[in-house]
C-alpha positions as YAML, in Angstrom:
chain: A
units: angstrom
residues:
- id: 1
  name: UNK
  ca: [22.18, 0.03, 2.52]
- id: 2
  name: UNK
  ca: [20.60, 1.79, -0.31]
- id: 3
  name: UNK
  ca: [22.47, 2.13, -3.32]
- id: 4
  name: UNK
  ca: [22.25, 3.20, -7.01]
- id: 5
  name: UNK
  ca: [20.67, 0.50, -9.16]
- id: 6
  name: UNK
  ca: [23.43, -0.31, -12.16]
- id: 7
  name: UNK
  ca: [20.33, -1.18, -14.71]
- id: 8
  name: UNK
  ca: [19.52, 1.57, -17.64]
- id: 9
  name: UNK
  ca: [16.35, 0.68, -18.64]
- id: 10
  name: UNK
  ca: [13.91, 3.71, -17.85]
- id: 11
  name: UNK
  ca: [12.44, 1.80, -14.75]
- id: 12
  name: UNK
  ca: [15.77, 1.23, -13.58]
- id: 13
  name: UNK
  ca: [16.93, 5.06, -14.07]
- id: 14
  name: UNK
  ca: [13.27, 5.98, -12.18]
- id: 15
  name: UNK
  ca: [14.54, 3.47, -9.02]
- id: 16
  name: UNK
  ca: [17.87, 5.38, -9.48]
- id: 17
  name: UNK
  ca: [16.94, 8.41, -8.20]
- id: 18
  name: UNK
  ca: [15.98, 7.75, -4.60]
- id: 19
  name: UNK
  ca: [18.39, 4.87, -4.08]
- id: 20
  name: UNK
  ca: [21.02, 7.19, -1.71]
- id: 21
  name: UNK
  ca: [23.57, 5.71, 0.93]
- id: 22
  name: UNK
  ca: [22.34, 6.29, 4.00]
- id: 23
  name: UNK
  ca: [23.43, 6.05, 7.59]
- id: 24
  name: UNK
  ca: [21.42, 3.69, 9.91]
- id: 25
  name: UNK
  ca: [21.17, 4.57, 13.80]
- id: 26
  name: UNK
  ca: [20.17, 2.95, 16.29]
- id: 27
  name: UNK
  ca: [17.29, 3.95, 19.46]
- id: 28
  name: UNK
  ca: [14.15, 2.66, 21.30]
- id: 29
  name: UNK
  ca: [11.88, 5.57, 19.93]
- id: 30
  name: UNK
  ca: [11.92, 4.99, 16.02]
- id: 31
  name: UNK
  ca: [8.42, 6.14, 14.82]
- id: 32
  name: UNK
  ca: [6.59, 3.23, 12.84]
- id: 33
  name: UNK
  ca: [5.93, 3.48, 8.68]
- id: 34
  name: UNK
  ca: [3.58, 0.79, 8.00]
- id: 35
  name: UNK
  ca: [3.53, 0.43, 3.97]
- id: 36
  name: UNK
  ca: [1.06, -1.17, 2.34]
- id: 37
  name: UNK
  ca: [1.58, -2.28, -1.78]
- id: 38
  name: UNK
  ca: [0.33, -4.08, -4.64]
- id: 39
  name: UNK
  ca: [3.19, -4.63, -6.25]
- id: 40
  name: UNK
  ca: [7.12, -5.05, -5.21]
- id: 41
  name: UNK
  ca: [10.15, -6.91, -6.67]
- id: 42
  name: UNK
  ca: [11.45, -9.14, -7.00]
- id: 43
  name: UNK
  ca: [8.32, -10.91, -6.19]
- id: 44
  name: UNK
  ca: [6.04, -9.60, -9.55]
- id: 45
  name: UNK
  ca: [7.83, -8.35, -12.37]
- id: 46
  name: UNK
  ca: [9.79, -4.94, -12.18]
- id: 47
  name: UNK
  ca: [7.91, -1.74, -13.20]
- id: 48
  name: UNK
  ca: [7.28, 1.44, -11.80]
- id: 49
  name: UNK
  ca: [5.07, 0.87, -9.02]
- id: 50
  name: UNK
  ca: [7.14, -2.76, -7.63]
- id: 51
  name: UNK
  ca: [10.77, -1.33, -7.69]
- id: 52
  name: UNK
  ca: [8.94, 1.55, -5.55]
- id: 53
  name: UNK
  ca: [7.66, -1.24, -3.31]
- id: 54
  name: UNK
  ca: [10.85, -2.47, -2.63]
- id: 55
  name: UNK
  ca: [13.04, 0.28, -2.93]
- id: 56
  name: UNK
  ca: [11.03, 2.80, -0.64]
- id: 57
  name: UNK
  ca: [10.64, 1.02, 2.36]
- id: 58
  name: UNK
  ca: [14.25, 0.26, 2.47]
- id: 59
  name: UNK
  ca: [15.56, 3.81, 2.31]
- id: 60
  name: UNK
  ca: [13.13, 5.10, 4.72]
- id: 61
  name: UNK
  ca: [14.14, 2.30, 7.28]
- id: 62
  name: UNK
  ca: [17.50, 3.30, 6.53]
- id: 63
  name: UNK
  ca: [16.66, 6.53, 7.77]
- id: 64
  name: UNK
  ca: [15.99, 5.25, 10.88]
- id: 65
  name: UNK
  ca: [12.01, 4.57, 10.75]
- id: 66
  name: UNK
  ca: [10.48, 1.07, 12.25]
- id: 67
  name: UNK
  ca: [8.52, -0.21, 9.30]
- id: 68
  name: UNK
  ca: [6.25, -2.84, 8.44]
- id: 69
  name: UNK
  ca: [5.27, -3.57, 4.91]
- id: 70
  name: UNK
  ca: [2.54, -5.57, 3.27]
- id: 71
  name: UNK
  ca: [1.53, -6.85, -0.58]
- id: 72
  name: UNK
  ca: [-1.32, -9.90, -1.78]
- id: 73
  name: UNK
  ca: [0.15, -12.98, -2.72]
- id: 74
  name: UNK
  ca: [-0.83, -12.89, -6.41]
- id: 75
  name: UNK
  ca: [-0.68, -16.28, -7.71]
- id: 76
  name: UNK
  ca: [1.84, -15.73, -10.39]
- id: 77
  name: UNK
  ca: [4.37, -15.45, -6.54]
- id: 78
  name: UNK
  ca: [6.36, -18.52, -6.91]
- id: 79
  name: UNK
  ca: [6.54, -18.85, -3.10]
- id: 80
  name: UNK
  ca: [10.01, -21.24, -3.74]
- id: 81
  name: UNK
  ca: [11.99, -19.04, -5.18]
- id: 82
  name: UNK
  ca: [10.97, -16.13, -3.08]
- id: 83
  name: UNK
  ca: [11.19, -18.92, 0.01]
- id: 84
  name: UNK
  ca: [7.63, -17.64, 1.76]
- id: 85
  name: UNK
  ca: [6.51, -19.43, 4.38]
- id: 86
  name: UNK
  ca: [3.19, -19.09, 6.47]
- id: 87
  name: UNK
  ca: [2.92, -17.52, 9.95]
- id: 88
  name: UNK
  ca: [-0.02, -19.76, 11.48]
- id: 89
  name: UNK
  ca: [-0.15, -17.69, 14.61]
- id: 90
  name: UNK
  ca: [-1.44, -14.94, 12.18]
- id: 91
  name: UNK
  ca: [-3.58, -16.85, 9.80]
- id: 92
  name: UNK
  ca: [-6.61, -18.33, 10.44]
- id: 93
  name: UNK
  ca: [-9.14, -15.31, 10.51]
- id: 94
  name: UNK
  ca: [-11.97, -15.65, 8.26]
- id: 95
  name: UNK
  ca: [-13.29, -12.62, 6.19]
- id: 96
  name: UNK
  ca: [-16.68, -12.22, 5.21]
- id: 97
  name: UNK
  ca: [-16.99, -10.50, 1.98]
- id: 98
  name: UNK
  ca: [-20.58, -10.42, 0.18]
- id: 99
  name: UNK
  ca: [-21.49, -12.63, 2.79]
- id: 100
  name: UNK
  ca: [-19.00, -15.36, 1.82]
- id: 101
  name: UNK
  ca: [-16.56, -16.33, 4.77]
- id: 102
  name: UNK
  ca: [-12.94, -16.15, 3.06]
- id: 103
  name: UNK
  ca: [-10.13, -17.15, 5.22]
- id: 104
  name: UNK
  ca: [-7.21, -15.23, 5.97]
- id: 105
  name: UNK
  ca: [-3.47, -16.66, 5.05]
- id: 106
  name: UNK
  ca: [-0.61, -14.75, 5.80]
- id: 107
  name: UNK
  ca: [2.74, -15.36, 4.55]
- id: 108
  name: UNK
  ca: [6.27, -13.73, 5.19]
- id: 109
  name: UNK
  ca: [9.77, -13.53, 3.38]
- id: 110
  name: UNK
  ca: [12.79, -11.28, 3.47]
- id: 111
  name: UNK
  ca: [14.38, -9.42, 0.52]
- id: 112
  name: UNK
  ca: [18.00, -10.34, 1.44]
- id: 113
  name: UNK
  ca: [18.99, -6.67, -0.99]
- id: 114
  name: UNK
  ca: [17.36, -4.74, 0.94]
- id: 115
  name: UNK
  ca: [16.68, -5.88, 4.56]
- id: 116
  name: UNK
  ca: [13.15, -5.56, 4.01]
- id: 117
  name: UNK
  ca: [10.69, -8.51, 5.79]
- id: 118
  name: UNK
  ca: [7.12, -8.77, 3.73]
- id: 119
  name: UNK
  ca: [3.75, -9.83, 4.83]
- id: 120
  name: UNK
  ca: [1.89, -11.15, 2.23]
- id: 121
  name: UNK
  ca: [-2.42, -11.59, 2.28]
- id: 122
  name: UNK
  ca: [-2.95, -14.75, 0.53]
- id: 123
  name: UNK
  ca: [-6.62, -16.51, -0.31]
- id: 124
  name: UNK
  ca: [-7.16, -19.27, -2.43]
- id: 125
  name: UNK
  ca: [-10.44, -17.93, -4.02]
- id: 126
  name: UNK
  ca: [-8.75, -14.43, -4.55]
- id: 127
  name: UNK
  ca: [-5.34, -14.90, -5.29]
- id: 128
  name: UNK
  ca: [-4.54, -18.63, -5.74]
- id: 129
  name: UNK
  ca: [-3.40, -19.89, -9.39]
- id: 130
  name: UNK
  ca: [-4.20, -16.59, -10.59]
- id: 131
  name: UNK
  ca: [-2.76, -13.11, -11.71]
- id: 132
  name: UNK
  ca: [-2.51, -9.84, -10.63]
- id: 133
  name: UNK
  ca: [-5.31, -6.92, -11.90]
- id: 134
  name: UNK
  ca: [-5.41, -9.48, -15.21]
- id: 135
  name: UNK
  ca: [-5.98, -13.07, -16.26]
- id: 136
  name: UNK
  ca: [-4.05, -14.54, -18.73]
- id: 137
  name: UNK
  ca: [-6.26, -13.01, -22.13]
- id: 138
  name: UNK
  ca: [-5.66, -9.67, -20.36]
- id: 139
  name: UNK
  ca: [-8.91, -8.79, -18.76]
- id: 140
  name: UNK
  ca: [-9.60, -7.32, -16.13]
- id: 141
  name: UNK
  ca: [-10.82, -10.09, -13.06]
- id: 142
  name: UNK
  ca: [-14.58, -9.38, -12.38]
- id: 143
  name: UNK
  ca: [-13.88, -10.01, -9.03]
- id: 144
  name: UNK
  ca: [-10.66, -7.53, -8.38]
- id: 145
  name: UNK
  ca: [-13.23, -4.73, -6.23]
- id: 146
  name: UNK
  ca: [-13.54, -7.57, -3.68]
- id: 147
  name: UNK
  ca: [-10.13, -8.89, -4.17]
- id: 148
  name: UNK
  ca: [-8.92, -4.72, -2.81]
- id: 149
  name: UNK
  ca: [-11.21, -5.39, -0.45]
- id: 150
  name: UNK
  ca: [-10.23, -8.45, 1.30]
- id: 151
  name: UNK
  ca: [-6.28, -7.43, 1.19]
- id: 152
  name: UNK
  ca: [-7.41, -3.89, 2.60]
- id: 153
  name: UNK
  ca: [-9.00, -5.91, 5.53]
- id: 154
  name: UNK
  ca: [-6.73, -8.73, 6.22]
- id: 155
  name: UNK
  ca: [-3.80, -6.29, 6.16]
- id: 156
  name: UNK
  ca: [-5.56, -4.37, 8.82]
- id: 157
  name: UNK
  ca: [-6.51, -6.89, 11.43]
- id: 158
  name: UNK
  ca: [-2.91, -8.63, 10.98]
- id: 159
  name: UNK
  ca: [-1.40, -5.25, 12.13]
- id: 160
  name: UNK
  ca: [-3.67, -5.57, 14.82]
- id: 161
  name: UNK
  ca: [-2.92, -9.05, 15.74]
- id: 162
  name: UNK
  ca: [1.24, -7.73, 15.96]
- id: 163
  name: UNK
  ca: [0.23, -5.66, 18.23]
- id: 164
  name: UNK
  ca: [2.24, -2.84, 15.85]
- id: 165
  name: UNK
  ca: [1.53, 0.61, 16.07]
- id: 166
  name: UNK
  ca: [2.03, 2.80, 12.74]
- id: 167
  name: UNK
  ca: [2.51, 6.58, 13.15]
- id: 168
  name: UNK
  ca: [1.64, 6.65, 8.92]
- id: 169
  name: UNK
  ca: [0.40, 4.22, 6.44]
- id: 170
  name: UNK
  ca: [1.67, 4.95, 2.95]
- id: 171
  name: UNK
  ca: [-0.48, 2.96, 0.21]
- id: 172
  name: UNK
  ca: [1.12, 1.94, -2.80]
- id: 173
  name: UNK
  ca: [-1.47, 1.45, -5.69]
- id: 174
  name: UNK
  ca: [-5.21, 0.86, -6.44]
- id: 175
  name: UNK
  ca: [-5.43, -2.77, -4.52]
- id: 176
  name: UNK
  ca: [-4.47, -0.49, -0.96]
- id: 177
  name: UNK
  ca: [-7.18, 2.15, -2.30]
- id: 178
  name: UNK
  ca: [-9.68, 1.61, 0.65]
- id: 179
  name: UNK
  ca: [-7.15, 1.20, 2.94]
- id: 180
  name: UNK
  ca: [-7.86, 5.29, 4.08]
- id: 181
  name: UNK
  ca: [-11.35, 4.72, 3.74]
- id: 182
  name: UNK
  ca: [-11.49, 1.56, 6.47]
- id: 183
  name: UNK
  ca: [-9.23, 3.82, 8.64]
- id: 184
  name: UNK
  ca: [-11.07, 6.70, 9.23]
- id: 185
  name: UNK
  ca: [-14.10, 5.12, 9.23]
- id: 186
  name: UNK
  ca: [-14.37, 1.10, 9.95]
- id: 187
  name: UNK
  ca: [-11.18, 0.98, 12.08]
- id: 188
  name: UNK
  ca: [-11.15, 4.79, 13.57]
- id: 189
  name: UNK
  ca: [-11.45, 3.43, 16.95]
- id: 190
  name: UNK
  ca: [-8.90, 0.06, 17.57]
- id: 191
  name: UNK
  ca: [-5.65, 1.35, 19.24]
- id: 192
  name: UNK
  ca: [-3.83, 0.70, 16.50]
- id: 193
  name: UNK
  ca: [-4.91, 3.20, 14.11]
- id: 194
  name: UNK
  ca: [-7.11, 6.20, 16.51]
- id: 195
  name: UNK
  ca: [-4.21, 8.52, 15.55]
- id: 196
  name: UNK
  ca: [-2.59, 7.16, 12.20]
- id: 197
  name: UNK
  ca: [-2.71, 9.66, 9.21]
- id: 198
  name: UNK
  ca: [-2.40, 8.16, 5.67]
- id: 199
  name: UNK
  ca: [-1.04, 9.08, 2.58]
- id: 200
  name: UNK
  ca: [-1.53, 7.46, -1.13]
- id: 201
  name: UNK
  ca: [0.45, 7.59, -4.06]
- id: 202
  name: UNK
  ca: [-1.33, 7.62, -6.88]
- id: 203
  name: UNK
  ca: [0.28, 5.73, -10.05]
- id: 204
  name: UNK
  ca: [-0.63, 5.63, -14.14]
- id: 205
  name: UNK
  ca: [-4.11, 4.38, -15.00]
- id: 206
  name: UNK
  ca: [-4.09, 0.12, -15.05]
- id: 207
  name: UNK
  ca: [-7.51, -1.29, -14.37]
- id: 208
  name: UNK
  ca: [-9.61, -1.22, -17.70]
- id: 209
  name: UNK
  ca: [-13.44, -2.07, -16.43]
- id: 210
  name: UNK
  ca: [-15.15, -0.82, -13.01]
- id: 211
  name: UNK
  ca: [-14.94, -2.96, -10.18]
- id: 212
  name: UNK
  ca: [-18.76, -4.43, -10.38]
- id: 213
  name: UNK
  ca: [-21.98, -3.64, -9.19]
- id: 214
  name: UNK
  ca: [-21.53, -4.85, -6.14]
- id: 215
  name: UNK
  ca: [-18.64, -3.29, -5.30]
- id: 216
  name: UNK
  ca: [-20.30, -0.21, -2.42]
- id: 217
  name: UNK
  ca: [-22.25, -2.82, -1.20]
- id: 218
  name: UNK
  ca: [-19.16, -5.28, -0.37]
- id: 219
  name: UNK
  ca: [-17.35, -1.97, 1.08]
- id: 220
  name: UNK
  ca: [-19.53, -1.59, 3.84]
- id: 221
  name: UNK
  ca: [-18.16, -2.79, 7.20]
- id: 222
  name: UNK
  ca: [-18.70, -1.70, 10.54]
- id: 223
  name: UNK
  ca: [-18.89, 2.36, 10.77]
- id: 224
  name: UNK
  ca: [-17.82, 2.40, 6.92]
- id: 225
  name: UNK
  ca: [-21.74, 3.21, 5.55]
- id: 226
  name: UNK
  ca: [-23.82, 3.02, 2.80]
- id: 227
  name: UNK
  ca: [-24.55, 6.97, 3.21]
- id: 228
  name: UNK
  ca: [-20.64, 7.40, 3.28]
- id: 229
  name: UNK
  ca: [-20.74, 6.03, -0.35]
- id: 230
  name: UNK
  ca: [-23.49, 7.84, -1.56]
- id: 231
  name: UNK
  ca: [-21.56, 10.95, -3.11]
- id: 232
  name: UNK
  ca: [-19.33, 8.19, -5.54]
- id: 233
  name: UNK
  ca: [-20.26, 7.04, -8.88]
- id: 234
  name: UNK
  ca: [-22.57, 3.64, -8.56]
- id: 235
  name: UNK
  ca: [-19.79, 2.36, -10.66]
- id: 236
  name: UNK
  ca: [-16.07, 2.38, -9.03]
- id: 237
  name: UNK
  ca: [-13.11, 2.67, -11.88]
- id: 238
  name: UNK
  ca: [-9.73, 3.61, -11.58]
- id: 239
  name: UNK
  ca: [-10.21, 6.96, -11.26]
- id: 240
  name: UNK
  ca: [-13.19, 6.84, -8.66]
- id: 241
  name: UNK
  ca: [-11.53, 4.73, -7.06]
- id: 242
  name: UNK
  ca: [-8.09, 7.16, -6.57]
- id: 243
  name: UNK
  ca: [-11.01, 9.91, -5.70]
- id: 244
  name: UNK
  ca: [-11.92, 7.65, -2.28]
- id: 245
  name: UNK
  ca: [-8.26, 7.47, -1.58]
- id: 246
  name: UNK
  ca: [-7.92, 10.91, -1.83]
- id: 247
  name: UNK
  ca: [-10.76, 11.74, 0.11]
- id: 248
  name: UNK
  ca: [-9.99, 9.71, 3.35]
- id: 249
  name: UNK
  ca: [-5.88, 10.89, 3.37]
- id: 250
  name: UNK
  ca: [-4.09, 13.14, 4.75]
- id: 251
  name: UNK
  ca: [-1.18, 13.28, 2.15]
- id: 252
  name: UNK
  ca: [-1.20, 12.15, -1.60]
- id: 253
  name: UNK
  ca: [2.05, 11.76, -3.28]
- id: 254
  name: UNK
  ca: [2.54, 11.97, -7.25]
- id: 255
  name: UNK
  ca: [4.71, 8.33, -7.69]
- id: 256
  name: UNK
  ca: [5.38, 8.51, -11.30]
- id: 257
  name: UNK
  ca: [4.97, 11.33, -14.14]
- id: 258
  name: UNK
  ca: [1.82, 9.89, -15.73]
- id: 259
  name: UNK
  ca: [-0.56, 10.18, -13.32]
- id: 260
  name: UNK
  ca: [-4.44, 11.50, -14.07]
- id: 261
  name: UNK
  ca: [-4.08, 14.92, -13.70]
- id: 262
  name: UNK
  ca: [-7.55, 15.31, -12.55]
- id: 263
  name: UNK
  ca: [-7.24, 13.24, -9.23]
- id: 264
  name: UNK
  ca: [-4.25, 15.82, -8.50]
- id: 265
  name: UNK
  ca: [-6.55, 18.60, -9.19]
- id: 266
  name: UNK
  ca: [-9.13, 16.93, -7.10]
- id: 267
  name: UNK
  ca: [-6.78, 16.56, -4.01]
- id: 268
  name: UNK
  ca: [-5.63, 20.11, -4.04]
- id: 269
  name: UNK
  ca: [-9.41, 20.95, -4.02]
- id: 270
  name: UNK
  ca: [-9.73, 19.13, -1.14]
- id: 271
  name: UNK
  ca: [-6.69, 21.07, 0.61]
- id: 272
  name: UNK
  ca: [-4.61, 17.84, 1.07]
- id: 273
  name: UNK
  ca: [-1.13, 18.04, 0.78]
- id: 274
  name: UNK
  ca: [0.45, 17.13, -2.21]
- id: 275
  name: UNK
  ca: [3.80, 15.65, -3.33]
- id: 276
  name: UNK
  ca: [4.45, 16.40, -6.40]
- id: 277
  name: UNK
  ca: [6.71, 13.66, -9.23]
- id: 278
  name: UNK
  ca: [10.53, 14.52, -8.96]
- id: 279
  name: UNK
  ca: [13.32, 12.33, -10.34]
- id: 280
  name: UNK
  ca: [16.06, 13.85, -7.35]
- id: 281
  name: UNK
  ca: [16.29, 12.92, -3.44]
- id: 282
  name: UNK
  ca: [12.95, 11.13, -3.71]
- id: 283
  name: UNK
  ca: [13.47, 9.61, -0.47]
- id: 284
  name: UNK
  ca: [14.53, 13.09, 1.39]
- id: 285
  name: UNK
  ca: [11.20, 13.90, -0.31]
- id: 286
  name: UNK
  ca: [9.13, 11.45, 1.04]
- id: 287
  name: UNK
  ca: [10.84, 11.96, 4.57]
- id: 288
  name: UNK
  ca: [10.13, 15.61, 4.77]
- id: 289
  name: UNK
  ca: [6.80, 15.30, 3.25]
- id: 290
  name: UNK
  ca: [6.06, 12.27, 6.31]
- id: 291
  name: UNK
  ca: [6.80, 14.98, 8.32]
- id: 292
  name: UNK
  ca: [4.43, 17.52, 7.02]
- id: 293
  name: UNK
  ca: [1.41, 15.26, 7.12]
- id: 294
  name: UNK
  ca: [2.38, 13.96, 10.46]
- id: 295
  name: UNK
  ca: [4.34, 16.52, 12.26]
- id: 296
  name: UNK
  ca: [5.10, 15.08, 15.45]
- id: 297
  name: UNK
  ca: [7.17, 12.10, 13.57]
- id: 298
  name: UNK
  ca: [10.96, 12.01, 13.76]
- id: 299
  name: UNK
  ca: [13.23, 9.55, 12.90]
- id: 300
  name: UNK
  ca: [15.63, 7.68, 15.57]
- id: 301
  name: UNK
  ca: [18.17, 9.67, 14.30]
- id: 302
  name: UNK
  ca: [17.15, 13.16, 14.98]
- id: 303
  name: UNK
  ca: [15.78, 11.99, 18.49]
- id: 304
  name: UNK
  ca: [19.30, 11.17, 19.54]
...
């Protein structure tokens, strides 16, 4: 059930806000929600953007919504603890990034609080032994455009391999930026995404440096082209990078107060719906707002 945090530090208060009792129904036709993060607790530290993670997907499969839900195993996971284990019928795949053949781990655990199951995208070269966006002096890994990359792909053909169908993929920071991109374009033809829409949320600035030269050239993959790219910056940052996002989805949600209030202006250019920040009924928010981008969706309880 979701529930009111008891916590009163401001991150708590923020997770607060959407955390409403809810009634859960049951029936065969409960539309999919596949979520895809960077961050969720208890896994990586709390903030903003991981009580979200967690929270979020509880309360809308609460409301009566199938859901899936994906984040990379960053190598600060203490896979123990949070008792992962791997699913070998799902690894195994090997990626090739920059023409480099990375394989494909994937890992699963269950937050007991919430009743939520996560897939995590693991790879020793990306992920193992190190941290998140930042290495231990605080800088920004040279590698982290690839690194969005390879979890943007691996989360992909794993939904593929379940089989799973998701009426809406909601992406959940910069590392799930591409994610829109690979959909309408790379992936706009396998069953399991011809008629998915997608909607970002778009957090506070937290990557410092671009994500490398190479970075367009490493994006390109299958009917995702080089000429695609063309109207971006050489030089992804953050905020280039939320532009992309923007560009390839059919909803963009405001996730916390401090977000760049250019890439907002940018997506109502662009005529794509908008959520706008609110502390209240953020989950009734997000429900209703699933609803505009992808209006044939209802949850199991309305179809009863």
């Amino acid at each position: 059930m979701c529930h009111f945090l008891q916590k009163t530090s401001t991150i708590s208060r923020f997770s607060a806000f959407f955390l409403v009792p809810l009634q859960h129904n049951s029936s065969k036709m409960a539309k999919k929600i596949l979520f895809i993060n960077q961050e969720i607790a208890p896994y990586v530290p709390d903030s903003e953007m991981s009580l979200l993670g967690r929270d979020l997907p509880g309360c809308i499969q609460e409301k009566g919504f199938e859901i899936r839900t994906f984040m990379p195993k960053w190598g600060n996971i203490n896979e123990r603890r949070g008792q992962l284990h791997e699913v070998i019928r799902l690894s195994g795949m090997n990626l090739i990034i920059d023409e480099t053949d990375h394989p494909l781990i994937i890992k699963v655990a269950t937050i007991q609080s919430v009743k939520v199951q996560v897939y995590f995208i693991d790879n020793d070269d990306y992920f193992n032994k190190r941290q998140m966006e930042k290495d231990e002096t605080g800088a920004d890994y040279a590698d982290n455009g690839e690194r969005a990359i390879f979890f943007a792909r691996g989360v992909l053909e794993t939904v593929k391999k379940l089989r799973w169908v998701p009426d809406i993929i909601h992406c959940q920071g910069w590392m799930s930026a591409v994610v829109p991109f690979y959909i309408k374009t790379a992936y706009h033809d396998e069953p399991s995404f011809a008629n998915t829409k997608v909607v970002s949320s778009l957090f506070a600035k937290s990557l410092n440096n671009d994500l490398g030269a190479n970075f367009k050239r490493c994006l390109e993959f299958r009917d995702a082209t080089a000429e695609l790219l063309e109207p971006y910056n050489d030089l992804f940052d953050f905020d280039e990078l939320g532009k992309l996002a923007i560009d390839y989805s059919d909803g963009i949600v405001q996730a916390v107060k401090d977000v760049n209030n250019d890439l907002l202006s940018y997506a109502s250019e662009k005529n794509i719906p908008v959520l706008k920040y609110s502390k209240d009924d953020f989950a009734d928010n997000i429900k209703a707002f699933y609803e505009t981008v992808c209006p044939s969706i209802t949850s199991e309880s309305e179809e009863e």
